[in-house]
Structure formats: C-alpha cells, structure tokens
mmCIF file of the N, C-alpha and C atoms, coordinates in Angstrom:
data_MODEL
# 
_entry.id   MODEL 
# 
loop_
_atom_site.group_PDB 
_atom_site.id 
_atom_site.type_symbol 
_atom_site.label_atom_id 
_atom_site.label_alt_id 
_atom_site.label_comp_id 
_atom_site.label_asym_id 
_atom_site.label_entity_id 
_atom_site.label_seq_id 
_atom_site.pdbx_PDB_ins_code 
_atom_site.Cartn_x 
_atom_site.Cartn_y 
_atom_site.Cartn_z 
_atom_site.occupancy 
_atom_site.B_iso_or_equiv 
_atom_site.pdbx_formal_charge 
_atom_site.auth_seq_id 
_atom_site.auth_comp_id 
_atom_site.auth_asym_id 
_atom_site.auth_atom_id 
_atom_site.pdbx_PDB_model_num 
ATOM 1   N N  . UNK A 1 1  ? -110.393 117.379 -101.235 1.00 0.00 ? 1  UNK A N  1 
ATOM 2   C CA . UNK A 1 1  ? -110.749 116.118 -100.639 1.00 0.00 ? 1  UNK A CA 1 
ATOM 3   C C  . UNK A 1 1  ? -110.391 115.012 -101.619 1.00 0.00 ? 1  UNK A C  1 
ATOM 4   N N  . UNK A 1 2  ? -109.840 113.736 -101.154 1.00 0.00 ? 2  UNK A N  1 
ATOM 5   C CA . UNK A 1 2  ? -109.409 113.078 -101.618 1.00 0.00 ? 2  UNK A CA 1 
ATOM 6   C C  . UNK A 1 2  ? -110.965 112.191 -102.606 1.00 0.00 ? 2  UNK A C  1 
ATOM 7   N N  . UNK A 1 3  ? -110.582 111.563 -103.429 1.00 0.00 ? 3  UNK A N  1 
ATOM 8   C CA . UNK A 1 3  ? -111.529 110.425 -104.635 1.00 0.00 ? 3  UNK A CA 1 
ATOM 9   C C  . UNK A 1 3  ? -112.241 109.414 -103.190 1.00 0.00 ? 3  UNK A C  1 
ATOM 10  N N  . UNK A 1 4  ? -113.144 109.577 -103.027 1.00 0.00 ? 4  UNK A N  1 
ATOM 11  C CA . UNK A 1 4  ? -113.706 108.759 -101.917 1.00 0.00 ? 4  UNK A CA 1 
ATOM 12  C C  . UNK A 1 4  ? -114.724 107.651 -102.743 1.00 0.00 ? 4  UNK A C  1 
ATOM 13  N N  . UNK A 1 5  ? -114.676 106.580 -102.308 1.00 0.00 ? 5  UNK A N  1 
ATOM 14  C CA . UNK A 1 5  ? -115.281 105.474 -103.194 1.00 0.00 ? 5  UNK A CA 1 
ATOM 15  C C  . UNK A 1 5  ? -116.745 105.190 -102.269 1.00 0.00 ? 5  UNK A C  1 
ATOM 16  N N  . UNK A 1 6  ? -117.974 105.171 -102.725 1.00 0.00 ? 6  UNK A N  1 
ATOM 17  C CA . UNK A 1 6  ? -118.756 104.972 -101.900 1.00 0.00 ? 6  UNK A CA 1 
ATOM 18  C C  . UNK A 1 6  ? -119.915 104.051 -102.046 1.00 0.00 ? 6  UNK A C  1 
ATOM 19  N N  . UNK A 1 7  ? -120.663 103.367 -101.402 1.00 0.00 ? 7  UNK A N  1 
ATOM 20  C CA . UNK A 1 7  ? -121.126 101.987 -100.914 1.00 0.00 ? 7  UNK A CA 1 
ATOM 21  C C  . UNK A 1 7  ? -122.583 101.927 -101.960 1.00 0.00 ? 7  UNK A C  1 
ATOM 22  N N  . UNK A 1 8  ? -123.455 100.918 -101.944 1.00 0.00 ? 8  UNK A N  1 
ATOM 23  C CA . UNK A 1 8  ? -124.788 101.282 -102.897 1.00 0.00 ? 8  UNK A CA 1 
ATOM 24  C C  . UNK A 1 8  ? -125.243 102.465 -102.087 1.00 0.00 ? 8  UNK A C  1 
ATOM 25  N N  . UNK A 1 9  ? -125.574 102.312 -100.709 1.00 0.00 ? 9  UNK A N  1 
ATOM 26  C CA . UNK A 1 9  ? -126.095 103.612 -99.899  1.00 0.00 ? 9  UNK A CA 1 
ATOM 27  C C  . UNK A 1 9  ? -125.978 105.113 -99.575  1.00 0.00 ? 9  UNK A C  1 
ATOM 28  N N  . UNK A 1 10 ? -124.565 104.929 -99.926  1.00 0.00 ? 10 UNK A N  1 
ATOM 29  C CA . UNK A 1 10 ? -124.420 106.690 -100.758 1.00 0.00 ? 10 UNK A CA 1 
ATOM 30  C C  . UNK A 1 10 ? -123.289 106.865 -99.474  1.00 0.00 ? 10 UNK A C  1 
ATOM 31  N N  . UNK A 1 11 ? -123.132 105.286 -98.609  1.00 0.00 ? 11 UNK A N  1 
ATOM 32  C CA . UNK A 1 11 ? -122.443 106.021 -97.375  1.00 0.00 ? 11 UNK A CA 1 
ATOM 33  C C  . UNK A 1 11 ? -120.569 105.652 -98.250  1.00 0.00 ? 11 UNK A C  1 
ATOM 34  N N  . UNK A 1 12 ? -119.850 106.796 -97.608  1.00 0.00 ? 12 UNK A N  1 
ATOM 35  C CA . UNK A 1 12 ? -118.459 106.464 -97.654  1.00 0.00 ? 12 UNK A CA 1 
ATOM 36  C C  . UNK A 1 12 ? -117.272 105.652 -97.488  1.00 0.00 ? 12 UNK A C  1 
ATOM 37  N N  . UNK A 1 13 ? -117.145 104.521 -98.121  1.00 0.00 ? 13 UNK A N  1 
ATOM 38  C CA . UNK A 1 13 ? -116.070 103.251 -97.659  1.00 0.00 ? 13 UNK A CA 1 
ATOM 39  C C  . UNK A 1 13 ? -114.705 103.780 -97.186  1.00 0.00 ? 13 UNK A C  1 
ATOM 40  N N  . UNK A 1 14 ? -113.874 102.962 -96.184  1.00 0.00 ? 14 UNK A N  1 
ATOM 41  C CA . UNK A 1 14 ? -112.973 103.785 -96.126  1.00 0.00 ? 14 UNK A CA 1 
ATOM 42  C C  . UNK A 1 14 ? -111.427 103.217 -97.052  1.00 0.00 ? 14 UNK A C  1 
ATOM 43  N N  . UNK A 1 15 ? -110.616 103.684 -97.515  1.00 0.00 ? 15 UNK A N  1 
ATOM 44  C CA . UNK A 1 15 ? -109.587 103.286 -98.258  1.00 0.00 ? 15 UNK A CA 1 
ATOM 45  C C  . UNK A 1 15 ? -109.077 102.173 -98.108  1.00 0.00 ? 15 UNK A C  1 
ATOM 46  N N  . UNK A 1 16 ? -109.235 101.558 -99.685  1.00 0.00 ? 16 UNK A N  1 
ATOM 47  C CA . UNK A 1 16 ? -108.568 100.250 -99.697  1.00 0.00 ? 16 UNK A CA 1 
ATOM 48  C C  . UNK A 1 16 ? -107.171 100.260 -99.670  1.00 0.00 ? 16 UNK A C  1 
ATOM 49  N N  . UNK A 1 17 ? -106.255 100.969 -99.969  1.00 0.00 ? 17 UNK A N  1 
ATOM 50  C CA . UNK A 1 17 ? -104.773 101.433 -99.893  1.00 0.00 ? 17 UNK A CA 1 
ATOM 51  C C  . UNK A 1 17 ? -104.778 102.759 -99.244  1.00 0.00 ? 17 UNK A C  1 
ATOM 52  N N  . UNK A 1 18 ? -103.419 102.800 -98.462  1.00 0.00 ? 18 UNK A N  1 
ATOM 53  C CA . UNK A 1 18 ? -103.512 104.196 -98.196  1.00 0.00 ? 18 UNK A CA 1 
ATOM 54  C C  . UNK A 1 18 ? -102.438 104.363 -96.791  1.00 0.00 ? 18 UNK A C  1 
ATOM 55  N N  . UNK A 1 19 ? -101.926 105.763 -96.760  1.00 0.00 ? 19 UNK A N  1 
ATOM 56  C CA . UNK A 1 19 ? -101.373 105.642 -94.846  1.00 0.00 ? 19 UNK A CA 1 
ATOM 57  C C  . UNK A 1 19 ? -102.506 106.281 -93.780  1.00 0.00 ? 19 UNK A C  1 
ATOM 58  N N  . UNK A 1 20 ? -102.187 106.134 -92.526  1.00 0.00 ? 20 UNK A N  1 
ATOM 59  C CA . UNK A 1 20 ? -103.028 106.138 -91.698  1.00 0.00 ? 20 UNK A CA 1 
ATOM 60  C C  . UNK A 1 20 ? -103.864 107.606 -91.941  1.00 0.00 ? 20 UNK A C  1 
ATOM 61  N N  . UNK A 1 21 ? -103.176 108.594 -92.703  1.00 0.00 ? 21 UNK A N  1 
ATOM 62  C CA . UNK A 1 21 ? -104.394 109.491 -92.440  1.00 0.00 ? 21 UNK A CA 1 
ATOM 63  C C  . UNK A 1 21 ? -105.651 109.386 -93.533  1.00 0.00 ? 21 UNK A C  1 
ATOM 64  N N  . UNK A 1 22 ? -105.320 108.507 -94.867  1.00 0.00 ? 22 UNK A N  1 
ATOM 65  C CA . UNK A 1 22 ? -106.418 108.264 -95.458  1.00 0.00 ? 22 UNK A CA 1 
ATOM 66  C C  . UNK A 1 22 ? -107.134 107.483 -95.109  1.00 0.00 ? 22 UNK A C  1 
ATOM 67  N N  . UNK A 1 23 ? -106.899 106.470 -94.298  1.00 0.00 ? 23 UNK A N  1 
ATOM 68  C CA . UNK A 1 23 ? -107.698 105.737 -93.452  1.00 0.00 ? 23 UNK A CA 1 
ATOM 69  C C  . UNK A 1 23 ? -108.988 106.244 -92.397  1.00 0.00 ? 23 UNK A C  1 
ATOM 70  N N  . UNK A 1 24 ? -107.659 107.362 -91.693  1.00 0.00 ? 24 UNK A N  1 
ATOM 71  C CA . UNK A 1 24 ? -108.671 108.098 -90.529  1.00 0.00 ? 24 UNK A CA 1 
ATOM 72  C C  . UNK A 1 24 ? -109.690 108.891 -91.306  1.00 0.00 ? 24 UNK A C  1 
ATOM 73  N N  . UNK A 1 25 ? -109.437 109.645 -92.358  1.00 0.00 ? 25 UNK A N  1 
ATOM 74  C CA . UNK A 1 25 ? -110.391 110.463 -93.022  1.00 0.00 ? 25 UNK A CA 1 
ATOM 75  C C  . UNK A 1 25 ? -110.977 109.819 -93.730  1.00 0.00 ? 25 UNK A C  1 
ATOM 76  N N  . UNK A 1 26 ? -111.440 108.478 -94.092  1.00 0.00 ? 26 UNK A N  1 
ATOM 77  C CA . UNK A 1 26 ? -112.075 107.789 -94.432  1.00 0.00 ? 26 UNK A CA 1 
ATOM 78  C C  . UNK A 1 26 ? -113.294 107.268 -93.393  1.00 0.00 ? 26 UNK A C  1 
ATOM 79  N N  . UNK A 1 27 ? -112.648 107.277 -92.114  1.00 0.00 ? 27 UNK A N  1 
ATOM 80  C CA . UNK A 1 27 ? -113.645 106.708 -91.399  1.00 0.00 ? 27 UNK A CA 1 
ATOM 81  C C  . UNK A 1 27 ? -114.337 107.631 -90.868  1.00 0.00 ? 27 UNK A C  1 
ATOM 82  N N  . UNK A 1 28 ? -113.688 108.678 -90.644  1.00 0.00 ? 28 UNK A N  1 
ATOM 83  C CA . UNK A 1 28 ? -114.504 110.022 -90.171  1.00 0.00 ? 28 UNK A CA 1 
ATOM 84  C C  . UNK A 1 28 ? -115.196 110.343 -91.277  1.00 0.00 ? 28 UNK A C  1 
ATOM 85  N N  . UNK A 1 29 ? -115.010 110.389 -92.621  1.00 0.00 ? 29 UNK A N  1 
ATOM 86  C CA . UNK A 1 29 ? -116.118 110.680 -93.424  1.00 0.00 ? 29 UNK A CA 1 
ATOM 87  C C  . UNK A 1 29 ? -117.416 109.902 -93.066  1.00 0.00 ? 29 UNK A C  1 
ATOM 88  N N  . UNK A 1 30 ? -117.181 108.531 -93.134  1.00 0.00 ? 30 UNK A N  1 
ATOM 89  C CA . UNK A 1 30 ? -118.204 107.484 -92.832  1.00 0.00 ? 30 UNK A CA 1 
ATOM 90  C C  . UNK A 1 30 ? -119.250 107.827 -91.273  1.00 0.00 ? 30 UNK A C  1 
ATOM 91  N N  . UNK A 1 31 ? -118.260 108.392 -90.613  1.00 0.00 ? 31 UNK A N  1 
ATOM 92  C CA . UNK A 1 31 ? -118.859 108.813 -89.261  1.00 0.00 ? 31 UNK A CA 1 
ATOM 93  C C  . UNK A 1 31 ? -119.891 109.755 -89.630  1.00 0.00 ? 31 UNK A C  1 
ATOM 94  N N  . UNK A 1 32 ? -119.144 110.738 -90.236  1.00 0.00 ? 32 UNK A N  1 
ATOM 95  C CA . UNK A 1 32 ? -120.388 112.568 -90.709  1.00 0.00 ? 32 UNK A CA 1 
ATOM 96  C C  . UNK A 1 32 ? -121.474 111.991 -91.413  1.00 0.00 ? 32 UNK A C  1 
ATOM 97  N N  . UNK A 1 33 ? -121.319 111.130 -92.216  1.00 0.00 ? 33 UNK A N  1 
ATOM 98  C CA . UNK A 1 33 ? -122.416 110.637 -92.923  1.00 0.00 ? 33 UNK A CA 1 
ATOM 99  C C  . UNK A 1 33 ? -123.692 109.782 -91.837  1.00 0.00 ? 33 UNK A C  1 
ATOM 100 N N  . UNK A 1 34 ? -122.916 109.014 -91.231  1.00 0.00 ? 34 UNK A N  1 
ATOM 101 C CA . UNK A 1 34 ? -123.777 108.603 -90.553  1.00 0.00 ? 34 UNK A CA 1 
ATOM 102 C C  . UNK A 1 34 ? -124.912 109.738 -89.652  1.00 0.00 ? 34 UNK A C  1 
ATOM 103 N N  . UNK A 1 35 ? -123.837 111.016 -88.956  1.00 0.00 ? 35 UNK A N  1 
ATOM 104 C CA . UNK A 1 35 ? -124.554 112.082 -88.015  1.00 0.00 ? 35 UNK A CA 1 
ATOM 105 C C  . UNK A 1 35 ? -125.303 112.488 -89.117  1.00 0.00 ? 35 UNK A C  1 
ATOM 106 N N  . UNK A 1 36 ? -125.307 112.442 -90.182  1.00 0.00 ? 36 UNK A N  1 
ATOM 107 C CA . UNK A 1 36 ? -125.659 113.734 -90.909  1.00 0.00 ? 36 UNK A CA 1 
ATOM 108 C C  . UNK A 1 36 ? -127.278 113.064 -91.383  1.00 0.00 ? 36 UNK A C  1 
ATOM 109 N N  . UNK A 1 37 ? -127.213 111.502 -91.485  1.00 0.00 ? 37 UNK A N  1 
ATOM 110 C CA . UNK A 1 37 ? -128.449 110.340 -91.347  1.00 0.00 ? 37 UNK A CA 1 
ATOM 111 C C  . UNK A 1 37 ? -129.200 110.630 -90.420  1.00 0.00 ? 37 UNK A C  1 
ATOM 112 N N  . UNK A 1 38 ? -128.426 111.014 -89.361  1.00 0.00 ? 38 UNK A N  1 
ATOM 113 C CA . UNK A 1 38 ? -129.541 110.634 -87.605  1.00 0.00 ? 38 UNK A CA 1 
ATOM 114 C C  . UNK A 1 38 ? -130.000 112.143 -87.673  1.00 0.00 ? 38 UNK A C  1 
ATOM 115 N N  . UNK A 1 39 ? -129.144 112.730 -88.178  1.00 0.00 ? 39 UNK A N  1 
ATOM 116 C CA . UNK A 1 39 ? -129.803 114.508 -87.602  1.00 0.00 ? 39 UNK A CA 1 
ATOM 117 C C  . UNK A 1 39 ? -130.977 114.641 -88.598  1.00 0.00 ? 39 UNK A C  1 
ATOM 118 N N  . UNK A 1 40 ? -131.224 114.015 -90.191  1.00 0.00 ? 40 UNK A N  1 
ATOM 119 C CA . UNK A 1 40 ? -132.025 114.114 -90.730  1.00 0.00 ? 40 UNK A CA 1 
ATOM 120 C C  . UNK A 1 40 ? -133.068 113.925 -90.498  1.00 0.00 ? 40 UNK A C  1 
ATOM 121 N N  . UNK A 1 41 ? -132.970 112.440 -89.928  1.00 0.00 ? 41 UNK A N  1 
ATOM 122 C CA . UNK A 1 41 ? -134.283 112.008 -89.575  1.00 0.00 ? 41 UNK A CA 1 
ATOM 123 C C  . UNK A 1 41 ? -134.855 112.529 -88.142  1.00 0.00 ? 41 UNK A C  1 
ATOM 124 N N  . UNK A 1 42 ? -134.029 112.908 -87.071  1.00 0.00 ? 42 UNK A N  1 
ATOM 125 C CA . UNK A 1 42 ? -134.011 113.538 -85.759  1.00 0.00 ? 42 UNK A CA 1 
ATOM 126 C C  . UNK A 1 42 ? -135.031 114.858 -86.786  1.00 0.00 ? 42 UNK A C  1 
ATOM 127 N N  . UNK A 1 43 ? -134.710 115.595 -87.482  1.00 0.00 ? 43 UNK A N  1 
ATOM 128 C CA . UNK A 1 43 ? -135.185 116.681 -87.618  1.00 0.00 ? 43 UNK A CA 1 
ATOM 129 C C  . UNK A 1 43 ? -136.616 116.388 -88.228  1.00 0.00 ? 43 UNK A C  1 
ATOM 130 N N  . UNK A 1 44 ? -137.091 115.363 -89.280  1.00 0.00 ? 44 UNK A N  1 
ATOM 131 C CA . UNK A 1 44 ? -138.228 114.872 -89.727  1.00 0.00 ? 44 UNK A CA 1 
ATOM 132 C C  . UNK A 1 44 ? -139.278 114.664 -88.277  1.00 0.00 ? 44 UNK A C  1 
ATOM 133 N N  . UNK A 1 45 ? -138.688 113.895 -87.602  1.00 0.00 ? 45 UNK A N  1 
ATOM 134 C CA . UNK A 1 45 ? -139.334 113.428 -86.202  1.00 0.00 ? 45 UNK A CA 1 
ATOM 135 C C  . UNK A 1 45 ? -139.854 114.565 -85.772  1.00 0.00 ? 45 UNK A C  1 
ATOM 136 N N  . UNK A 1 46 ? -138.725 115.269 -84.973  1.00 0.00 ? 46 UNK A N  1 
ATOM 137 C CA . UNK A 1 46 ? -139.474 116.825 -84.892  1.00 0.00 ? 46 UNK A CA 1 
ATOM 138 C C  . UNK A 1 46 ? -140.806 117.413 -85.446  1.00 0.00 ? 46 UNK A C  1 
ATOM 139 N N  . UNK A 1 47 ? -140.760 117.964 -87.078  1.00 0.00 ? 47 UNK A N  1 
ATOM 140 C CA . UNK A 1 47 ? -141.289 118.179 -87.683  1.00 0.00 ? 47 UNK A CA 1 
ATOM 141 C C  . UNK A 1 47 ? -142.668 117.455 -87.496  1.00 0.00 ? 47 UNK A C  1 
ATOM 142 N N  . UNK A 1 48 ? -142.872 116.053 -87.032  1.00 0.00 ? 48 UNK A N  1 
ATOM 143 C CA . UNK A 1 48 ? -144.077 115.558 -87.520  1.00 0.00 ? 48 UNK A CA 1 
ATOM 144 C C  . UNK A 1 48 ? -144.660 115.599 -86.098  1.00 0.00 ? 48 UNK A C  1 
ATOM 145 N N  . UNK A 1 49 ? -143.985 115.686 -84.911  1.00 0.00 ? 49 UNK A N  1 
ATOM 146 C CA . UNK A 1 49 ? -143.966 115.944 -84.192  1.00 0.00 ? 49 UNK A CA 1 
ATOM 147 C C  . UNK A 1 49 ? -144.997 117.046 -83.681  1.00 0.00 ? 49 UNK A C  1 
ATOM 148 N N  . UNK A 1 50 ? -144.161 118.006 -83.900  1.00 0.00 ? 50 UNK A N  1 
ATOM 149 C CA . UNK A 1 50 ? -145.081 119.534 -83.902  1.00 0.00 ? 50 UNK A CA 1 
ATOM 150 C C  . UNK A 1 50 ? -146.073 119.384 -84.584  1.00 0.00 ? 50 UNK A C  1 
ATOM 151 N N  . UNK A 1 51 ? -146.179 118.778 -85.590  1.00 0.00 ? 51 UNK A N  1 
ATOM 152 C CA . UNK A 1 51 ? -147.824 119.095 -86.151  1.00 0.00 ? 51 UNK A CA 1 
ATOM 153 C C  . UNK A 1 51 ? -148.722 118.103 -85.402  1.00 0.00 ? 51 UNK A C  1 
ATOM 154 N N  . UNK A 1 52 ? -148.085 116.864 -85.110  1.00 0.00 ? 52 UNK A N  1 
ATOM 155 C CA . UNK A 1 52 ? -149.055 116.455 -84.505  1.00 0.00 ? 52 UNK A CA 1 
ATOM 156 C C  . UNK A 1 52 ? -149.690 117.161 -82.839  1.00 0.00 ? 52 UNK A C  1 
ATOM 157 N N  . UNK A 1 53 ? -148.260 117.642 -82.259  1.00 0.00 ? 53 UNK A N  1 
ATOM 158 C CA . UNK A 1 53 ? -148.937 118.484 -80.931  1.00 0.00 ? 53 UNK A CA 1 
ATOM 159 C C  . UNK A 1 53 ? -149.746 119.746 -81.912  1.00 0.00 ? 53 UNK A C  1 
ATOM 160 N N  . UNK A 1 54 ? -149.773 120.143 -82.554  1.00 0.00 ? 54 UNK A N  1 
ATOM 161 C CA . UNK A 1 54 ? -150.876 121.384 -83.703  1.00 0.00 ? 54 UNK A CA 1 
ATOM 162 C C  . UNK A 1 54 ? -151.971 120.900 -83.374  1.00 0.00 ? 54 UNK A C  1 
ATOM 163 N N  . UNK A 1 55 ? -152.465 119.640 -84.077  1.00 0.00 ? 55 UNK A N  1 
ATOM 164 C CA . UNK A 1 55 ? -153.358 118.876 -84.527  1.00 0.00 ? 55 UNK A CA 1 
ATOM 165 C C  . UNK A 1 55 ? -153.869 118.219 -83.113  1.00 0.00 ? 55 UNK A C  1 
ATOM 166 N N  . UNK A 1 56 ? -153.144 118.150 -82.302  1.00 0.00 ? 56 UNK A N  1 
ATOM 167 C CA . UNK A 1 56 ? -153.902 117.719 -81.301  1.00 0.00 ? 56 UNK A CA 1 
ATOM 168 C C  . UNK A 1 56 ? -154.655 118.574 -79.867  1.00 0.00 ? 56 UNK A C  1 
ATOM 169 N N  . UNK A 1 57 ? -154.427 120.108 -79.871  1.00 0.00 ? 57 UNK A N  1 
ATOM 170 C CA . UNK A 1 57 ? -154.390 120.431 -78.914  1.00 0.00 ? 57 UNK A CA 1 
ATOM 171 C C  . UNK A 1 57 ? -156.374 120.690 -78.795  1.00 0.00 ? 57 UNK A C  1 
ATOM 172 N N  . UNK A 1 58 ? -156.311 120.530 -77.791  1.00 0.00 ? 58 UNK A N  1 
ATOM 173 C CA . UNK A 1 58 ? -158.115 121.243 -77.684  1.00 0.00 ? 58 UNK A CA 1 
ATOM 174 C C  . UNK A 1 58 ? -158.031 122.156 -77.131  1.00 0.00 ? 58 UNK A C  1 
ATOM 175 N N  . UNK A 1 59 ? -159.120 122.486 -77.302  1.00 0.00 ? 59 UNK A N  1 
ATOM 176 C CA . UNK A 1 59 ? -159.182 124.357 -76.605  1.00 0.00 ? 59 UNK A CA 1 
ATOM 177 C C  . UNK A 1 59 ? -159.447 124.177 -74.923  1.00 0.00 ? 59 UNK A C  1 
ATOM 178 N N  . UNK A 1 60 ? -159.161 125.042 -74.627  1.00 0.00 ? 60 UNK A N  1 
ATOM 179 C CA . UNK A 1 60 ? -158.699 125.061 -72.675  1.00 0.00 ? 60 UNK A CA 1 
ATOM 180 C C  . UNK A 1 60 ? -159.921 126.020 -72.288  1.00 0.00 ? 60 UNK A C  1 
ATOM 181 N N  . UNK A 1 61 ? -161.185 125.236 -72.980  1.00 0.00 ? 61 UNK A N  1 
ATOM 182 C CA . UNK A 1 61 ? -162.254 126.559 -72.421  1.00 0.00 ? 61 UNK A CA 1 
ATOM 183 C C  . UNK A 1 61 ? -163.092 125.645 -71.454  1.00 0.00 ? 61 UNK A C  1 
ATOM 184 N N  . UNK A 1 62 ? -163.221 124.366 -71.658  1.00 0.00 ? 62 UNK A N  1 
ATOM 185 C CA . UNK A 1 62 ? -163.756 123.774 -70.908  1.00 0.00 ? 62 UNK A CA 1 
ATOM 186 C C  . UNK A 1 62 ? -162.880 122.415 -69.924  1.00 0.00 ? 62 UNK A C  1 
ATOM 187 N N  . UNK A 1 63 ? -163.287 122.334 -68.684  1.00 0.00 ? 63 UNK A N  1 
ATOM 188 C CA . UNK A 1 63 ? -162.302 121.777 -67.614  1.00 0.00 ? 63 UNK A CA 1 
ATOM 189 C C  . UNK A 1 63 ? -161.824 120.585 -68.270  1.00 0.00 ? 63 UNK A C  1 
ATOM 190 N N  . UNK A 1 64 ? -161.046 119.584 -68.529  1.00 0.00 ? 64 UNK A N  1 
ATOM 191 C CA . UNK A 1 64 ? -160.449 118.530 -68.532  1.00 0.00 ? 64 UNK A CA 1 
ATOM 192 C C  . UNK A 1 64 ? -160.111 117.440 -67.467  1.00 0.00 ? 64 UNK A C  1 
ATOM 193 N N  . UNK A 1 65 ? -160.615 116.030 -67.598  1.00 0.00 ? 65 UNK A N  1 
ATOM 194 C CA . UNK A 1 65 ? -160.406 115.038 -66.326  1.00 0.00 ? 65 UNK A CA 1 
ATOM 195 C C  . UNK A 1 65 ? -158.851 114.558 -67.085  1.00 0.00 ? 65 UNK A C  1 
ATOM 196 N N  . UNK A 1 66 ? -157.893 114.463 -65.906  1.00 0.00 ? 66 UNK A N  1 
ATOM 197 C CA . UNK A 1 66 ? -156.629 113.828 -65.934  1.00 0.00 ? 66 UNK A CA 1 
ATOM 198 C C  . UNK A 1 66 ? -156.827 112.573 -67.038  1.00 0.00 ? 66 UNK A C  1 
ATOM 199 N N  . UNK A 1 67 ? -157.862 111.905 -66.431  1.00 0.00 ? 67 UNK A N  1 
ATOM 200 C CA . UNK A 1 67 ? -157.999 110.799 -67.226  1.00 0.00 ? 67 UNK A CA 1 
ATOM 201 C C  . UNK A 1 67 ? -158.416 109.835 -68.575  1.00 0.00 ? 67 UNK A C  1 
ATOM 202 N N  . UNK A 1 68 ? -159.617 111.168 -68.599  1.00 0.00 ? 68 UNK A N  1 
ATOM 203 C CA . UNK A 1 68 ? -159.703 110.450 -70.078  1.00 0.00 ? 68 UNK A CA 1 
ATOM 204 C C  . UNK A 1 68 ? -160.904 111.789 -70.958  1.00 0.00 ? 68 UNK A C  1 
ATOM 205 N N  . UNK A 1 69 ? -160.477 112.582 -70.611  1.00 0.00 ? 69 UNK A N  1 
ATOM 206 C CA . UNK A 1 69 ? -161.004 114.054 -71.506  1.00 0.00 ? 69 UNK A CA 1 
ATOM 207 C C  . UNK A 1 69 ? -161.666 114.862 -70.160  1.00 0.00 ? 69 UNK A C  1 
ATOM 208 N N  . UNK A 1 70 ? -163.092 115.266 -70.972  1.00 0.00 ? 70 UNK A N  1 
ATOM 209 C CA . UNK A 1 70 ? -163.593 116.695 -70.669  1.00 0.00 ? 70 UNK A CA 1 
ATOM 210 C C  . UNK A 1 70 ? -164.279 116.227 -68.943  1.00 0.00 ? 70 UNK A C  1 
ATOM 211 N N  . UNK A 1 71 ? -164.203 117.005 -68.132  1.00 0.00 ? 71 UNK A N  1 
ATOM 212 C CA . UNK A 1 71 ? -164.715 116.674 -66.874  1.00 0.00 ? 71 UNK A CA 1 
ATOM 213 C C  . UNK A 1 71 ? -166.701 115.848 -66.800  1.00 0.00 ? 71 UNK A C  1 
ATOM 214 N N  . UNK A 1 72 ? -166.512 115.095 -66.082  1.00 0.00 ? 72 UNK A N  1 
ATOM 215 C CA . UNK A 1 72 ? -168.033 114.477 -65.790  1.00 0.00 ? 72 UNK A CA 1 
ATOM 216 C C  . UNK A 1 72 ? -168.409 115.156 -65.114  1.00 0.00 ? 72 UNK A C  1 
ATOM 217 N N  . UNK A 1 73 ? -169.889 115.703 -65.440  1.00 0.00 ? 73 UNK A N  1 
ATOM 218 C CA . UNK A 1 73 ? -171.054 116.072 -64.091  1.00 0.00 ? 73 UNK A CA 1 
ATOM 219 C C  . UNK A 1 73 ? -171.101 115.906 -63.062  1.00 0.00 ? 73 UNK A C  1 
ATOM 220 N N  . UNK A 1 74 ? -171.034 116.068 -62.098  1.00 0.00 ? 74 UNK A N  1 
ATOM 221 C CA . UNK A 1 74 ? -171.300 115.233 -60.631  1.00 0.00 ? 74 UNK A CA 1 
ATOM 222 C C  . UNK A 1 74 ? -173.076 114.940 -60.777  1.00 0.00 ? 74 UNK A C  1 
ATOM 223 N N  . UNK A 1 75 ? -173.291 113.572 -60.207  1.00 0.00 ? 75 UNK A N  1 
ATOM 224 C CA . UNK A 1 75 ? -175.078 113.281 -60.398  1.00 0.00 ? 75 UNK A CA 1 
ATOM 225 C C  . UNK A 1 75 ? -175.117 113.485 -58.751  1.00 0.00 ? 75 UNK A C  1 
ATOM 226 N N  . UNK A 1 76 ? -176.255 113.409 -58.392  1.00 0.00 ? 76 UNK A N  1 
ATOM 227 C CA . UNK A 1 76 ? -177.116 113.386 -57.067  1.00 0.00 ? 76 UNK A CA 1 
ATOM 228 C C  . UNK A 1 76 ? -176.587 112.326 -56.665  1.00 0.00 ? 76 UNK A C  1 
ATOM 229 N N  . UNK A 1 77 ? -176.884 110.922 -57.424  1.00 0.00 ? 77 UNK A N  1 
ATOM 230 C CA . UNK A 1 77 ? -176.853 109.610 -57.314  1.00 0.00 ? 77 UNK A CA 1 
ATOM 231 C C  . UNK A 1 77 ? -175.422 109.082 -56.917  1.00 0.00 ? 77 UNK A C  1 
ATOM 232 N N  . UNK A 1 78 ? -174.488 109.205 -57.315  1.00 0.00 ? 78 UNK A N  1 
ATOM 233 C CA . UNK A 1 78 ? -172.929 109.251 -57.395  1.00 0.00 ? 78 UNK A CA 1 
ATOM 234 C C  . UNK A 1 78 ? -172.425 109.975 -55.489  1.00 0.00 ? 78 UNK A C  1 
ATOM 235 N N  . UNK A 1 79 ? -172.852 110.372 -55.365  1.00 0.00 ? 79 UNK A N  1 
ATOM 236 C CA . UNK A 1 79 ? -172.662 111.460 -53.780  1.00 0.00 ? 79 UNK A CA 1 
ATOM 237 C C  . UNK A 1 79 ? -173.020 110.370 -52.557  1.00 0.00 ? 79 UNK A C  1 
ATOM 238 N N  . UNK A 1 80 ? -173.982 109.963 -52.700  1.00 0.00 ? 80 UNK A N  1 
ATOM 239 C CA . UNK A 1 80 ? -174.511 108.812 -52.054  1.00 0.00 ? 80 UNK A CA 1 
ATOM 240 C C  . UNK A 1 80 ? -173.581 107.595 -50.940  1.00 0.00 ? 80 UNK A C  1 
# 
C-alpha cells in the first residue's frame, strides 16, 4: 500500500499528486475508514442496547396493562 498521508482524525486524505488510480485509492481508503467509523459505533449501539433490553425485562409472572405496567384490580365501584 502506497505512503498514505492522514488528517488530525486518523481519517485518510486523498493524494496531493498522483494518476487517477492514486486518487481512486485514496478516496476509497477514506470511504473504509469512514464504514469502518459507522460499523464501530453501529456495533457499541448494539451492545448497549442488549444490556439495556437485559436490564429491563420484568418477569412475565404477573399480567401486564398495555399501558403503563402491571394490570389494575377491577373495584365493585368502577363496574357501575
């Protein structure tokens, strides 16, 4: 691989001199770097992800209202 010169961010500039294929492989480097950014953090997300569905699940022993947790009583009063 060619001497690749690269930015404060660690990402890949593409050639200041050069013919078109150091150019193209310059920018495609710059491209992988970028996927290789999004898949990182794509994969962190994940990660925090799952623990938070971990951390959040309750136990399925008692009924659940759609709306806002564990089912209400029915009263006498309420029927009315």
């Amino acid at each position: 691989m060619a001497d690749v010169q690269v930015d404060d961010q660690g990402r890949p500039e593409p050639p200041l001199a050069g013919g078109e294929a150091a150019t193209l492989l310059g920018d495609y480097e710059a491209k992988i770097a970028t996927l290789e950014r999004m898949v990182g953090r794509q994969a962190v997300e994940i990660e925090f992800l799952k623990g938070a569905l971990q951390q959040g699940r309750s136990p399925r022993s008692a009924p659940m209202s759609v709306i806002a947790g564990p089912a209400v009583s029915p009263s006498l009063k309420d029927a009315g």
